[in-house]
C-alpha positions as CSV (number, residue, x, y, z in Angstrom):
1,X,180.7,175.3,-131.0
2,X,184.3,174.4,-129.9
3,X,185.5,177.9,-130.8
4,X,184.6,180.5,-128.5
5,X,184.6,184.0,-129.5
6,X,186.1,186.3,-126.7
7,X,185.2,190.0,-128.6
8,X,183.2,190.8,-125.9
9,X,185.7,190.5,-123.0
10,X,188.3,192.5,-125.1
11,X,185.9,195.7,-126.1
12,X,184.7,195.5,-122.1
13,X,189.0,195.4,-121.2
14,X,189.9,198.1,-123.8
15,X,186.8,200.4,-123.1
16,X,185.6,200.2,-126.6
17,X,182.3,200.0,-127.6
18,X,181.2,197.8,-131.0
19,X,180.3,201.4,-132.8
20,X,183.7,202.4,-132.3
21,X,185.2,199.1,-133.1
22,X,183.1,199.2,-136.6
23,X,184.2,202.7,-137.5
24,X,187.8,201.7,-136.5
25,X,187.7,198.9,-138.9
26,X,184.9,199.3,-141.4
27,X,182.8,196.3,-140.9
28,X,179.6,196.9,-140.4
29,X,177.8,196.4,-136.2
30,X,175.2,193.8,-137.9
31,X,178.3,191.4,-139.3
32,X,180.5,192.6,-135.7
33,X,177.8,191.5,-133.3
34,X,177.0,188.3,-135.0
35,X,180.4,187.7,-134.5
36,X,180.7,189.0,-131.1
37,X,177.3,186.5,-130.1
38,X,179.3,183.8,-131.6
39,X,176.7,183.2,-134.0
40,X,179.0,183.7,-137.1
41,X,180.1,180.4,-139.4
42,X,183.6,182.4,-140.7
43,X,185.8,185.3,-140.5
44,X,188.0,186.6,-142.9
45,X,191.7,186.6,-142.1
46,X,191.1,190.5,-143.2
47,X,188.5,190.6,-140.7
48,X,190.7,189.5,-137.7
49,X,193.6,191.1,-139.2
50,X,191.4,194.6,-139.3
51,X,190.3,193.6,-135.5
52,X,193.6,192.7,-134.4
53,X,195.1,195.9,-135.5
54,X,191.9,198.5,-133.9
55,X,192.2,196.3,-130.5
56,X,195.9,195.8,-130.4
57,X,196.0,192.0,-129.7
58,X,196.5,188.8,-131.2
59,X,194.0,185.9,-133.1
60,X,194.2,184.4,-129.9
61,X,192.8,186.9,-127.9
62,X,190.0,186.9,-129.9
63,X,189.0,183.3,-130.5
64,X,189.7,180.4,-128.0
65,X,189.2,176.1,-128.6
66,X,187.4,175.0,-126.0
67,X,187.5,171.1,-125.7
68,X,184.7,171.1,-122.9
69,X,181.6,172.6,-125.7
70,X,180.4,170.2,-128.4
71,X,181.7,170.6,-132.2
72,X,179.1,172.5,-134.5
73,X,177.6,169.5,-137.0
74,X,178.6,170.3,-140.1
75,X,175.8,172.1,-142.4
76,X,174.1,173.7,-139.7
């Protein structure tokens, strides 16, 4: 996928662990670690808003383009 998601690197930087991040913003660890793994197909802007807010950083801090990995076909 050409969108890399970078959750991981900011929990590790702010110290926060995904239990805390799912009690800080209500989503559940089962939908936060699929998106963490990169394995999810959307987010909500509430979700990133909600993630945004408990980890004090921007959209961009959380997902990245990356030109050099291969677009996801569509309907996979």
């Amino acid at each position: 996928m050409a969108i890399q998601v970078r959750l991981d690197d900011l929990l590790y930087a702010r110290r926060i662990t995904l239990t805390e991040l799912s009690e800080r913003v209500g989503i559940s660890i089962v939908n936060l670690s699929i998106l963490k793994t990169g394995k999810a197909r959307a987010i909500r802007f509430s979700t990133l808003e909600a993630i945004c807010a408990a980890l004090d950083c921007q959209p961009g801090d959380i997902l990245e383009h990356r030109a050099d990995l291969p677009p996801t076909p569509e309907g996979d």
